[in-house]
VOPAGU-2260 file (C-alpha; in pm, 1 decimal, decimal comma):
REM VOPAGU-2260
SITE   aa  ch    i         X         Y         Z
SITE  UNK   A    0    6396,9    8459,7    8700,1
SITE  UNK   A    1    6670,4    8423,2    8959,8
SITE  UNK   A    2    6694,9    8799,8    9003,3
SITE  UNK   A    3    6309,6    8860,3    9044,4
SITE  UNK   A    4    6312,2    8619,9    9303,0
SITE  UNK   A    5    6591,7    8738,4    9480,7
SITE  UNK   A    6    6472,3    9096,5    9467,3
SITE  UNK   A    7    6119,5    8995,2    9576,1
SITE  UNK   A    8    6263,0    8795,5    9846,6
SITE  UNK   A    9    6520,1    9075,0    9951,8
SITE  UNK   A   10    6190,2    9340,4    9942,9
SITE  UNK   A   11    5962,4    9167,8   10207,6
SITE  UNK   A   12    6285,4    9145,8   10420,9
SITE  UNK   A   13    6334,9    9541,3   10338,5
SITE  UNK   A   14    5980,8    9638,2   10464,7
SITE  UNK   A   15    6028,6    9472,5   10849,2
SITE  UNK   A   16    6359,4    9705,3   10853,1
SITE  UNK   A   17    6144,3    9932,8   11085,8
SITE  UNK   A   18    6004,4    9708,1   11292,4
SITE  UNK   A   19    6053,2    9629,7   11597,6
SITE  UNK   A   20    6026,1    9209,7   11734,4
SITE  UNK   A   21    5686,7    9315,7   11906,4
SITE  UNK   A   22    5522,1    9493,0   11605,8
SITE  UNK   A   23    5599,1    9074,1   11385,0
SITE  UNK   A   24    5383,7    8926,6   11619,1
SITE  UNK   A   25    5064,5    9133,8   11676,8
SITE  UNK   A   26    4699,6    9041,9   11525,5
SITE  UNK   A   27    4424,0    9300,1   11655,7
SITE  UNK   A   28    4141,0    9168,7   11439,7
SITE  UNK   A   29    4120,3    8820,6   11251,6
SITE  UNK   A   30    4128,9    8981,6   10906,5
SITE  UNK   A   31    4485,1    9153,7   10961,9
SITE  UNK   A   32    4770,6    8872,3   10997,8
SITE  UNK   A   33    5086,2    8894,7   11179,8
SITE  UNK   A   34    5408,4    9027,9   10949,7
SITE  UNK   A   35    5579,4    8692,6   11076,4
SITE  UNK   A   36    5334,0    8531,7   10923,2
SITE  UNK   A   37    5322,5    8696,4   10592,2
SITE  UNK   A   38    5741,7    8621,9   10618,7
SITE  UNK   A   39    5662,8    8246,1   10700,9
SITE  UNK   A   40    5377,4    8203,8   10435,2
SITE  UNK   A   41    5537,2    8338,9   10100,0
SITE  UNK   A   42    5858,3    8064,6   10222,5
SITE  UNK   A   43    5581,6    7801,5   10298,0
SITE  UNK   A   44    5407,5    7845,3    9913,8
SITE  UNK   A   45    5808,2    7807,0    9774,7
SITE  UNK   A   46    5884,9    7539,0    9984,4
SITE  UNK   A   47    5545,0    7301,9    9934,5
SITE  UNK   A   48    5427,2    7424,9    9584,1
SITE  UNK   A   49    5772,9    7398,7    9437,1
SITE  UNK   A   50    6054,6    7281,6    9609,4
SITE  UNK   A   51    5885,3    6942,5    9771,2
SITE  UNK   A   52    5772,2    6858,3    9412,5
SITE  UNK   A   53    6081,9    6962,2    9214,2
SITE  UNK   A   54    6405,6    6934,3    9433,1
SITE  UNK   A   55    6516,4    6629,0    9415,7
SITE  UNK   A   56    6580,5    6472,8    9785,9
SITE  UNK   A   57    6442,9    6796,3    9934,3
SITE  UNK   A   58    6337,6    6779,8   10345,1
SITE  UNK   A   59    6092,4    7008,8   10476,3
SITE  UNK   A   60    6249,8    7279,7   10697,9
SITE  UNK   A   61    6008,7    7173,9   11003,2
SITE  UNK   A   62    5705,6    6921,0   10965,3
SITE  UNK   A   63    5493,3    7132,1   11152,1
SITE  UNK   A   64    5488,8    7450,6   10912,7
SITE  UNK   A   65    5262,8    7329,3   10662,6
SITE  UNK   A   66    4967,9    7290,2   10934,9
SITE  UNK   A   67    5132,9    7649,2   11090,1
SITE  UNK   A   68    5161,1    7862,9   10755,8
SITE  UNK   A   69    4934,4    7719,3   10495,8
SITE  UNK   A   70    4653,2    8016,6   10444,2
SITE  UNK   A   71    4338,1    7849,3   10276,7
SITE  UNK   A   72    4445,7    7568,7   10049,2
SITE  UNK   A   73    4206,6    7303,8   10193,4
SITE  UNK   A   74    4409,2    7066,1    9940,5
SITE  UNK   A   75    4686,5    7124,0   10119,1
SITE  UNK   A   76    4614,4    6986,2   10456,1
SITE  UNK   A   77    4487,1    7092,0   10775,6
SITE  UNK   A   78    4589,3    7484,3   10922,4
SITE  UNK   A   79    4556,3    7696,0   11177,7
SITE  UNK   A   80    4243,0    7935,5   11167,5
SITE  UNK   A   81    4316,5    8289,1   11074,3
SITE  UNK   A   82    4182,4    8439,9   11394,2
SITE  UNK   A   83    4455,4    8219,8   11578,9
SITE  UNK   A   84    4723,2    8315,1   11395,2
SITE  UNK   A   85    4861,3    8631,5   11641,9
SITE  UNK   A   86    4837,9    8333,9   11924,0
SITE  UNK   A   87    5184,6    8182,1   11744,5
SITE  UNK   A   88    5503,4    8355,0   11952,4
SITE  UNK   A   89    5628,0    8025,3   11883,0
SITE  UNK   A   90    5806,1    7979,7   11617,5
SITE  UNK   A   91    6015,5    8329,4   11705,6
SITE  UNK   A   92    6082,0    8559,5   11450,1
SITE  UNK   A   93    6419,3    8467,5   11467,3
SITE  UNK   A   94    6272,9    8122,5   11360,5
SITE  UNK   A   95    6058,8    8267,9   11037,5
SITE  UNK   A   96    6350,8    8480,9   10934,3
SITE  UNK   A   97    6626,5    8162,9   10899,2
SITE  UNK   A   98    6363,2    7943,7   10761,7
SITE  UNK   A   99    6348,4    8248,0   10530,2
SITE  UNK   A  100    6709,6    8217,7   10441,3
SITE  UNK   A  101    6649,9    7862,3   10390,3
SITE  UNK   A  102    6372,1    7813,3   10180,6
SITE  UNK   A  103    6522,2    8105,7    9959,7
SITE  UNK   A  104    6880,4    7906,7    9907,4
SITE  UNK   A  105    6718,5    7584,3    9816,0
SITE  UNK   A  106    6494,7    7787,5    9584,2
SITE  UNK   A  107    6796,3    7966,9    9435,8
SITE  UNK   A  108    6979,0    7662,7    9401,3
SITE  UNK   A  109    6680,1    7472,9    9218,4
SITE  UNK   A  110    6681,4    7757,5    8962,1
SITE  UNK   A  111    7047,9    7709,7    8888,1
SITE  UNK   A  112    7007,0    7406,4    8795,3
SITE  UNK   A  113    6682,9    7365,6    8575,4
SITE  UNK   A  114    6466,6    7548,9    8361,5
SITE  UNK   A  115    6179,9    7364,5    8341,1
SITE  UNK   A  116    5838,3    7595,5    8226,4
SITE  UNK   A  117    5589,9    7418,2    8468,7
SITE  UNK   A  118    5884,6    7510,1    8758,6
SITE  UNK   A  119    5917,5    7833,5    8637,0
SITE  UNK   A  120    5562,9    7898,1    8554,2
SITE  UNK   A  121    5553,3    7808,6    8995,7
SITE  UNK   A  122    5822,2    8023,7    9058,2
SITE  UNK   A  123    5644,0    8334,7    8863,7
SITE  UNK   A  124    5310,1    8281,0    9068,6
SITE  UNK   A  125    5567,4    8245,8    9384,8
SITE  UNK   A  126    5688,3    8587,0    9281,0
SITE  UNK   A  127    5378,5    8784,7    9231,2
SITE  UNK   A  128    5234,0    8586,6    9538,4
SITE  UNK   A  129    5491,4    8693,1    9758,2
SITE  UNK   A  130    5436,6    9065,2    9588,1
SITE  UNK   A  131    5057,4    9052,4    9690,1
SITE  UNK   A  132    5174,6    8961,1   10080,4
SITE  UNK   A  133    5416,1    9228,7   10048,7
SITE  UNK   A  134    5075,4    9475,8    9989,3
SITE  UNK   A  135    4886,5    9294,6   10267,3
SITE  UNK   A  136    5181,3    9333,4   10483,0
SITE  UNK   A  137    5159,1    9699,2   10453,0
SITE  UNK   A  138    4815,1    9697,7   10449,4
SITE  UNK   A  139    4783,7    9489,5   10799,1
SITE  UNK   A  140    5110,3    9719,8   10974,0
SITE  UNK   A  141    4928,9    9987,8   10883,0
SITE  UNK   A  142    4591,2    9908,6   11073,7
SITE  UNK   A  143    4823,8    9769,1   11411,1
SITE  UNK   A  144    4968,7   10127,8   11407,6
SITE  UNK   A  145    4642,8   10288,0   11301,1
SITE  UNK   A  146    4494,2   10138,6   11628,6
SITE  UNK   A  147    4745,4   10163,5   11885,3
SITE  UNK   A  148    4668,0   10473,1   12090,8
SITE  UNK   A  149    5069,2   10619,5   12022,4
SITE  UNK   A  150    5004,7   10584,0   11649,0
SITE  UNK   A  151    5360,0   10460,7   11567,0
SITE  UNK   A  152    5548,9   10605,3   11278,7
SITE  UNK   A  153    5591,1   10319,1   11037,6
SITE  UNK   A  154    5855,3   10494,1   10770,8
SITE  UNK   A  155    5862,1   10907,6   10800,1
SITE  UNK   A  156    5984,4   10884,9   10464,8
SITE  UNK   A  157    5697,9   10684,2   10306,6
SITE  UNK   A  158    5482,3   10814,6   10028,4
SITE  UNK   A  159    5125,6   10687,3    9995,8
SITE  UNK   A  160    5069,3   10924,5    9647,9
SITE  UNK   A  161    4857,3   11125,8    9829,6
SITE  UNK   A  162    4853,9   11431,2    9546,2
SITE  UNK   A  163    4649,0   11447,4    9202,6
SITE  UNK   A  164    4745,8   11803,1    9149,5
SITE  UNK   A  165    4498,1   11888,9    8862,7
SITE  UNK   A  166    4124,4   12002,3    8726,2
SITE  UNK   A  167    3903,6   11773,9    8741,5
SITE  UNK   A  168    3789,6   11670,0    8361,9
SITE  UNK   A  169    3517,9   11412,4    8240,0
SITE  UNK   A  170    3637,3   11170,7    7958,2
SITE  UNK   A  171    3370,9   11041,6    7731,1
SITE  UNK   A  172    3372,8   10684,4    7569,5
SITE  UNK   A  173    3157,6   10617,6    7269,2
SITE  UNK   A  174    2919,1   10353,4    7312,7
SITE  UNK   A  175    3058,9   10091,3    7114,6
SITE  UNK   A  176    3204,6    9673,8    7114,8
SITE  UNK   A  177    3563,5    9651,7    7345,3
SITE  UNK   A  178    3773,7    9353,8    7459,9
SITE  UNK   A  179    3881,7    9343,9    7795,6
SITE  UNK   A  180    4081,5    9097,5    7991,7
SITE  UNK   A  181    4443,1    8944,1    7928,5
SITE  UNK   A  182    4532,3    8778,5    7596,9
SITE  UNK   A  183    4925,8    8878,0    7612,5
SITE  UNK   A  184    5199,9    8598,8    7684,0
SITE  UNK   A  185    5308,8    8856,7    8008,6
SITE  UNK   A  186    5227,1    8718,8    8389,4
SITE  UNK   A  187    4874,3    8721,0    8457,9
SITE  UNK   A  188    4605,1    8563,7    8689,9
SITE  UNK   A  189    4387,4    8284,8    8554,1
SITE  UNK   A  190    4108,2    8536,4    8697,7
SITE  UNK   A  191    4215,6    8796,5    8435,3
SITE  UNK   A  192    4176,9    8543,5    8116,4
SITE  UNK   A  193    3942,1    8449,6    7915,1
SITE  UNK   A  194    3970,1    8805,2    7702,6
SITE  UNK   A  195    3619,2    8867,7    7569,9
SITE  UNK   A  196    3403,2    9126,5    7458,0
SITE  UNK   A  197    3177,8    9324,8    7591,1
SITE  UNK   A  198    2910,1    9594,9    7424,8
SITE  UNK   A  199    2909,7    9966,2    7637,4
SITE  UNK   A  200    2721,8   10209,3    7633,7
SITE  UNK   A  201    2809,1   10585,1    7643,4
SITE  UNK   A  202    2960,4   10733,2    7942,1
SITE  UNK   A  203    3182,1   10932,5    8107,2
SITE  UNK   A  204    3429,1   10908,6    8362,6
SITE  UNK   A  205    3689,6   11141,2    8613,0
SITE  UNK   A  206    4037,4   11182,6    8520,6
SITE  UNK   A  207    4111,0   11207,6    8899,4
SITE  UNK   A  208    3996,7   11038,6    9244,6
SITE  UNK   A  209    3781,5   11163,7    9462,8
SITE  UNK   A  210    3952,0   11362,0    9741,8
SITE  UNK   A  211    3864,7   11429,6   10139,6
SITE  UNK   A  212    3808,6   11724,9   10080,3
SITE  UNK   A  213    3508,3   11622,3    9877,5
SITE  UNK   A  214    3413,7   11321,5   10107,8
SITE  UNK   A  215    3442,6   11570,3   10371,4
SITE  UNK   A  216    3175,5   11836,5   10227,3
SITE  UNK   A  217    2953,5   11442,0   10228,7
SITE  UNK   A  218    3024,4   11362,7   10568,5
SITE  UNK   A  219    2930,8   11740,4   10680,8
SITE  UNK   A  220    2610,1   11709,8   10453,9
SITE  UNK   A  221    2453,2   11435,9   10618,9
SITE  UNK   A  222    2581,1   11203,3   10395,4
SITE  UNK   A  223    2586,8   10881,5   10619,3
SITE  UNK   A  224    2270,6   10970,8   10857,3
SITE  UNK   A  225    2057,1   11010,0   10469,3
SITE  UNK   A  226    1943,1   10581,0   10426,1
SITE  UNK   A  227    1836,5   10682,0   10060,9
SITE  UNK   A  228    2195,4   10668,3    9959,2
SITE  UNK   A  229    2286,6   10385,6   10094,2
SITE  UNK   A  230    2200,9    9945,5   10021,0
SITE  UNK   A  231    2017,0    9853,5   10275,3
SITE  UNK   A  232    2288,9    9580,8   10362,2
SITE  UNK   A  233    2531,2    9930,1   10392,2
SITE  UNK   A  234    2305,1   10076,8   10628,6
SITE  UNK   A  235    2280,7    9793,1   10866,7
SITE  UNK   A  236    2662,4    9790,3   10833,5
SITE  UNK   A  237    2717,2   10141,9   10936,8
SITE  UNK   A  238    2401,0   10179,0   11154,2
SITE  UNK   A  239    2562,9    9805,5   11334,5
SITE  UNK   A  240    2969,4    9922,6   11328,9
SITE  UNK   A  241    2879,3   10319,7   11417,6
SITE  UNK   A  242    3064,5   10427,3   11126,8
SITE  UNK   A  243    3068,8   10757,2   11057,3
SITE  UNK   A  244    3418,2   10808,8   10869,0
SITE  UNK   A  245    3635,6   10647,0   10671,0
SITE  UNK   A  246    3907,5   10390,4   10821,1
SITE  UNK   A  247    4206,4   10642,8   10984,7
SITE  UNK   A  248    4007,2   10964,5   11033,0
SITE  UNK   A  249    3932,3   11076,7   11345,9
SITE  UNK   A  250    3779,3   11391,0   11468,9
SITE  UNK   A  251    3963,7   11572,2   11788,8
SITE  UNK   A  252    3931,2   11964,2   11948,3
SITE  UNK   A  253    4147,9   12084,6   11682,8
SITE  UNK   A  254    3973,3   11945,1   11373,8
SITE  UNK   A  255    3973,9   11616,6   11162,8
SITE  UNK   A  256    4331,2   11395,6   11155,4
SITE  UNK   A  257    4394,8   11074,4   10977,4
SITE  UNK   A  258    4658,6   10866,5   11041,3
SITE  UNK   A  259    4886,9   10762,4   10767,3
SITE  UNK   A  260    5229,1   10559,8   10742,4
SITE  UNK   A  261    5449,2   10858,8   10839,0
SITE  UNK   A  262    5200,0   10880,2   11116,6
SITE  UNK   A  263    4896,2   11084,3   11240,1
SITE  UNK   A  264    4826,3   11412,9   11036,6
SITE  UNK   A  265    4604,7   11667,0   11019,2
SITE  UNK   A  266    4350,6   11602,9   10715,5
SITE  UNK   A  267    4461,7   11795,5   10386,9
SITE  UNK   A  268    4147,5   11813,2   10198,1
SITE  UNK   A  269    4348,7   11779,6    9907,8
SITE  UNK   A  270    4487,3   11460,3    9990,1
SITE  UNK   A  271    4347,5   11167,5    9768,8
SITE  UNK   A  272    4089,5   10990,9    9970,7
SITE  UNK   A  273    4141,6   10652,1   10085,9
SITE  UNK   A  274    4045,5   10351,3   10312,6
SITE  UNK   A  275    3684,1   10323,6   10219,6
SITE  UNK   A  276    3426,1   10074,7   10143,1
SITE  UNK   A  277    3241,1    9966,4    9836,5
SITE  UNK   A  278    2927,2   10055,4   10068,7
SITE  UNK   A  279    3079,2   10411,7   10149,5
SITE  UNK   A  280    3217,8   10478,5    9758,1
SITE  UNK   A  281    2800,5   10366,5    9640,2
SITE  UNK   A  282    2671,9   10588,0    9874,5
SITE  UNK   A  283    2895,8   10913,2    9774,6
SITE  UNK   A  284    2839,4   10841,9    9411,5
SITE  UNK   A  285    2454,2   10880,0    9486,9
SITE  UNK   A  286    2472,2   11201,3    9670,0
SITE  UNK   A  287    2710,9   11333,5    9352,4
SITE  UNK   A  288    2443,3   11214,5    9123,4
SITE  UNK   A  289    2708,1   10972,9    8991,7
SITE  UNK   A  290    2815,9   10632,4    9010,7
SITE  UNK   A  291    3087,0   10412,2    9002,4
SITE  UNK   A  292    3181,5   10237,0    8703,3
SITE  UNK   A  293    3192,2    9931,8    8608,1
SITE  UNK   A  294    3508,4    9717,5    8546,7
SITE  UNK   A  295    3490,3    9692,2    8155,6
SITE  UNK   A  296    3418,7   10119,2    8149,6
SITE  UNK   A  297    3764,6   10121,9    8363,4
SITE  UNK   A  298    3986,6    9911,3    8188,0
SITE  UNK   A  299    3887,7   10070,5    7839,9
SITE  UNK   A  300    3883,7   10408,8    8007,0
SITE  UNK   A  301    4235,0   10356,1    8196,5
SITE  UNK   A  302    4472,8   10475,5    7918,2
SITE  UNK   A  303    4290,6   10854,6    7920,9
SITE  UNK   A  304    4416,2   10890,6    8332,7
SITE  UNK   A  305    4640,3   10771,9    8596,1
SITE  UNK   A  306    4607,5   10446,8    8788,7
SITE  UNK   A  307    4800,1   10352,5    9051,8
SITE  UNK   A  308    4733,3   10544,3    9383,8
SITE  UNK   A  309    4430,3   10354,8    9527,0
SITE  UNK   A  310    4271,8   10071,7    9456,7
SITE  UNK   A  311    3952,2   10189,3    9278,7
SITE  UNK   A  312    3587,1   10075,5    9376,3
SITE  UNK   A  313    3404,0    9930,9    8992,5
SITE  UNK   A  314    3020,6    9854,2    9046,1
SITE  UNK   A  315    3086,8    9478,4    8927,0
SITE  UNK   A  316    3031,0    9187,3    9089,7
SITE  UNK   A  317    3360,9    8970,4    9139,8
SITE  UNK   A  318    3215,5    8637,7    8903,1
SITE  UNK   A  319    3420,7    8430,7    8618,5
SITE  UNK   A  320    3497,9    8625,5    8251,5
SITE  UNK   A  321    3347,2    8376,0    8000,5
SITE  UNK   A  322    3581,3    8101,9    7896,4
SITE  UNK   A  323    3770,3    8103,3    8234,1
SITE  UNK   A  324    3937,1    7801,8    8330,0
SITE  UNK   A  325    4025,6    7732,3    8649,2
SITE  UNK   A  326    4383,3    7610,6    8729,4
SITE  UNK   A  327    4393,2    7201,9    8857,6
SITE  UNK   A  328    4509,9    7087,9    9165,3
SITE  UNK   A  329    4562,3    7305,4    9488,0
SITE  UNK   A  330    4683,7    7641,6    9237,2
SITE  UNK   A  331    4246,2    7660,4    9176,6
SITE  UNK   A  332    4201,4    7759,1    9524,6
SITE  UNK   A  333    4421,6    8076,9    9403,5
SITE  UNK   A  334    4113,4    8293,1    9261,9
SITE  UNK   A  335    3813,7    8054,0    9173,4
SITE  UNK   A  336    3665,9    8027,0    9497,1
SITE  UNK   A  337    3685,3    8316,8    9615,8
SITE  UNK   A  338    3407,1    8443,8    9283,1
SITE  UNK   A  339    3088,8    8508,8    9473,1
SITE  UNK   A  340    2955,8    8822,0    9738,9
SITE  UNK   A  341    3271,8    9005,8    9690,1
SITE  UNK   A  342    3344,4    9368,4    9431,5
SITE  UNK   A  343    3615,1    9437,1    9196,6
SITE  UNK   A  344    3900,4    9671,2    9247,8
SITE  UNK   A  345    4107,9    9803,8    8978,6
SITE  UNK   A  346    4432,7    9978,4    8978,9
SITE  UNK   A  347    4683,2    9955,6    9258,6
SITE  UNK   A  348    4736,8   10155,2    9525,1
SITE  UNK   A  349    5085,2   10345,6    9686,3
SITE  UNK   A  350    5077,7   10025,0    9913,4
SITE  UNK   A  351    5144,7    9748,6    9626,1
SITE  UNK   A  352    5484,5    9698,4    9535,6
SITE  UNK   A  353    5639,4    9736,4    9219,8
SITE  UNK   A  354    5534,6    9563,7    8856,8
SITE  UNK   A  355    5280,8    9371,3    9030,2
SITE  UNK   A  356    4913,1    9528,0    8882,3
SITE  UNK   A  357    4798,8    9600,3    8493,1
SITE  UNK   A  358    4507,7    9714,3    8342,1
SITE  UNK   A  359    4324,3    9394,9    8346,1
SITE  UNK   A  360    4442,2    9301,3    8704,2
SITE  UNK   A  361    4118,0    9206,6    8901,0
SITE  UNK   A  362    4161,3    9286,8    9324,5
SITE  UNK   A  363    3833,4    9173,2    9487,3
SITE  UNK   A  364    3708,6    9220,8    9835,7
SITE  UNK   A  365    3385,5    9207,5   10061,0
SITE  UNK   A  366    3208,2    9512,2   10023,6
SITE  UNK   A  367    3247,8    9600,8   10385,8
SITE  UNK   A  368    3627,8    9582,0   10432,4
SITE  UNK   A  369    3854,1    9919,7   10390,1
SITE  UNK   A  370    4190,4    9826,0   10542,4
SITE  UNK   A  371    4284,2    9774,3   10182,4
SITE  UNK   A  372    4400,4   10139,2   10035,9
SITE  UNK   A  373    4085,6   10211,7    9851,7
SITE  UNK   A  374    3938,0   10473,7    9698,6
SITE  UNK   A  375    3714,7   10549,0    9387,4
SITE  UNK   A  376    3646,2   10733,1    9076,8
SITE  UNK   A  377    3310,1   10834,3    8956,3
SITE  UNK   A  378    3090,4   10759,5    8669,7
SITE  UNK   A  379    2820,4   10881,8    8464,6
């Protein structure tokens, strides 16, 4: 357990390596969060959710970091609103990094010295916690550099799994009884218990993503100007934002680009697509004469193809598996809440860091946001 946490600790301080003390501090919209914060938040969930309640004689690093750093645990006191938190250049990023060092010794220290399964239990949502901010680190670097009229190169050595070098193949699934969700003794979500079953019927699913080359031939045929493909809450959303592309493309004299992490390229219609909606992934499906399938279909599907380079659109709703039981105290506001008007993702994407997803791993969002690395998979 001491080396996880180490190495997850070491990895979030690996991924600011090419940044520079401007880039830690910047928050262009209010769903994108500064990188010092991510760096001050994964130290603030160690620090209150473990080492307050389990270090004996243990002093916060500074009083005011729970108010500055807690994200949306109402049960944990009084924050700063999201929008406000690229108004922070105090405390530096000098500041965040040696609380950093702090929080980690004490943490390290506590774990020499007891091995207590509720502490550990902590420590292993610490890790994977820290693991999803490492993601949404990425995720929210990616969109300041996306948007700033140089389009900064992040990492030129970065791979965002961009190939699926293969035909294209249907798989079919009898229609039949399956189990889905977690019922191992390996890390999970409480969101991902409560195994069950559930009956499908026959269908049939891609063994690859959809590329741009494809979305391309749907943006050139109309595809968002047609309202018959689209929910009606979609086409206020695109009709409202003027979107006619996904996130990162853009179209210049010399044909389409999109920027990625190595920084802005022309578009390889081979590339996997990516940074897309739930609205936008519906609405391609329909002019396919597909759809997208559902999360049970995926996760029994999953072993017959490769997961892992987006996060994949599913057509279901983001509620409770039957039996769930939400975790007491301020851990419930992990998941639980967050169970109505959002869609389930499944996979992982070239953005989320290592042993972190599974096949029953349930990422939800708003079916409007695309900053995420999404893409999809079709269905029939």
């Amino acid at each position: 357990m001491i080396q996880k946490f180490i190495e997850t600790r070491a990895f979030s301080k690996l991924l600011c390596e090419p940044l520079q003390t401007e880039d830690f501090v910047i928050q262009p919209v209010e769903f994108v969060s500064p990188t010092k914060w991510h760096l001050a938040h994964t130290s603030w969930f160690f620090e209150v959710f473990i080492l307050t309640k389990h270090k004996k004689d243990y002093q916060l690093y500074n009083k005011d970091f729970p108010f500055l750093f807690n994200s949306y645990y109402e049960t944990k006191g009084e924050r700063v609103m999201r929008a406000n938190r690229g108004n922070m250049s105090r405390p530096t990023v000098g500041d965040i990094f040696q609380y950093r060092t702090h929080v980690t010794k004490a943490m390290k220290e506590l774990l020499e010295t007891s091995k207590d399964k509720e502490l550990l239990d902590l420590v292993h949502i610490g890790i994977h916690h820290e693991k999803q901010h490492q993601e949404l680190l990425l995720m929210d670097i990616k969109y300041c550099f996306g948007h700033n009229p140089l389009f900064p190169v992040y990492n030129p050595d970065f791979d965002e799994k961009t190939n699926e070098d293969f035909e294209q193949k249907w798989f079919r699934v009898k229609e039949g009884l399956y189990k889905i969700g977690h019922d191992t003794n390996e890390f999970s979500y409480d969101n991902e218990s409560g195994a069950h079953k559930v009956f499908l019927e026959n269908f049939e699913i891609s063994n690859r993503l959809v590329t741009n080359g494809e979305f391309l031939e749907f943006i050139e045929n109309d595809g968002y100007k047609d309202p018959l493909l689209w929910h009606a809450d979609a086409w206020d959303w695109i009709q409202n934002e003027k979107i006619e592309h996904p996130l990162y493309w853009q179209k210049t004299k010399e044909g389409w680009e999109e920027y990625h992490l190595t920084g802005l390229e022309y578009l390889d219609p081979s590339h996997v697509l990516s940074h897309i909606s739930y609205y936008e992934a519906f609405a391609f499906a329909q002019w396919k004469g597909c759809r997208l399938p559902t999360e049970s279909e995926w996760e029994i599907a999953q072993e017959q193809f490769s997961w892992g380079k987006r996060w994949e659109w599913t057509e279901s709703a983001y509620l409770p598996y039957p039996n769930y039981q939400k975790a007491s105290g301020a851990l419930g506001e992990y998941n639980g809440k967050f169970m109505v008007n959002q869609k389930v993702l499944r996979g992982g994407s070239a953005l989320t860091s290592n042993k972190h997803t599974r096949k029953t791993y349930r990422n939800f969002f708003h079916p409007h946001m695309r900053w995420q690395q999404s893409g999809l998979r079709l269905a029939k």
